[in-house]
C-alpha positions, 0 to 999 in steps of 0.5 A: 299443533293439535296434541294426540288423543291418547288411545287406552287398552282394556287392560288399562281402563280401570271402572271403580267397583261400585260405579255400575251399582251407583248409576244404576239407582241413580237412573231407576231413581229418575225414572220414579221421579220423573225431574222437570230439569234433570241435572238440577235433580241430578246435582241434588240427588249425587250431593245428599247421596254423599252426604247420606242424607234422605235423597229426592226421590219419590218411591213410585211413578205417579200420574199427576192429579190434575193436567199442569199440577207439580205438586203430588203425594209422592213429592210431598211424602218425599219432602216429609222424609226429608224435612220431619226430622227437624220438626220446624224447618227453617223456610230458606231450608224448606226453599231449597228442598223444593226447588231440588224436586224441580217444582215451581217456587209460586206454588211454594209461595202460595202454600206459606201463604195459606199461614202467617209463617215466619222464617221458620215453619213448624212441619206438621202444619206445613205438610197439612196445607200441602195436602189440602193443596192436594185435596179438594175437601177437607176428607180428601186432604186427610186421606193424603196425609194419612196415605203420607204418614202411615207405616203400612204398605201402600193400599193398606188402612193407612193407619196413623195416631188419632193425635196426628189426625186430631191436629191435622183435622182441627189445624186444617179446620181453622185454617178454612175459618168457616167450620165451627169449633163445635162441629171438628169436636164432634166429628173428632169424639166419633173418629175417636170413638172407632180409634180407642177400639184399634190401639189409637189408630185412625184407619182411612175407612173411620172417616170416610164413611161418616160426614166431615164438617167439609 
């Protein structure tokens, strides 16, 4: 005999206080960043809440940068709140943050690839491969990681140390290992020069504007 469906009145019906605010972020942080699988996104996104750990969204709706791309800044930038921290990351770890944004596992394969890593992978260089992943020269790249690393609103100079940019400038350069030494130290001296004048910032515009080894 099928068992009656119990009826509830208003009164009965009790919505915990902070549940509407809960789904509320929830849908606006789905929007922004537009999961290929949803409840895979969703389960990670509800675990870091409760752990309060840095949650897998990105700050913005993006267009992608080439039809059929996965990766974008916004992802990479997510990754890099969750991941710098740690400064080297463990690769199972760095695997399971990936596939929380839903984004293809080749393409994660191909990036470690760019590299003889190990099991662990010192952040900085990874998010300097996904820029060049990102870039389609060596400028445009560092314009990513700039972009990515900056502290200042977003379509501002995208000001970072001149250090930062001297390793990712010259971890990129060898990567490539067609640029010789030579030319990545004289075109750091020049990107230096402009910096020592603006506190050790390298500003988007004091690279940009002269010519790159790529």
């Amino acid at each position: 005999m099928p068992l009656q469906e119990t009826m509830f009145c208003a009164q009965q019906i009790k919505i915990p206080p902070e549940l509407p605010d809960i789904l509320k972020q929830f849908t606006k942080a789905a929007i922004r960043t537009q999961p290929q699988d949803v409840l895979q996104w969703a389960a990670a996104y509800f675990s870091a809440l409760s752990k309060g750990e840095p949650l897998p969204v990105k700050e913005r709706i993006e267009v992608p940068l080439a039809p059929g791309a996965s990766l974008t800044p916004g992802f990479l930038k997510t990754l890099h709140k969750q991941l710098s921290p740690k400064g080297t990351v463990n690769v199972a770890e760095l695997r399971e943050k990936w596939k929380h944004l839903c984004l293809p596992e080749e393409e994660l394969n191909a990036i470690l690839q760019l590299d003889s890593f190990s099991e662990e992978v010192e952040w900085m260089k990874f998010l300097a491969l996904g820029c060049s992943v990102l870039g389609e020269s060596l400028l445009s790249s560092m314009k990513h990681a700039c972009e990515i690393l900056t502290k200042d609103p977003e379509g501002g100079a995208a000001r970072i140390p001149f250090e930062t940019f001297s390793f990712l400038y010259s971890y990129l350069a060898s990567i490539d290992g067609e640029i010789p030494e030579e030319k990545t130290e004289a075109f750091l001296r020049g990107v230096k020069e402009q910096a020592d004048q603006q506190t050790g910032m390298v500003l988007l515009r004091d690279f940009l504007s002269q010519p790159s080894t790529l």
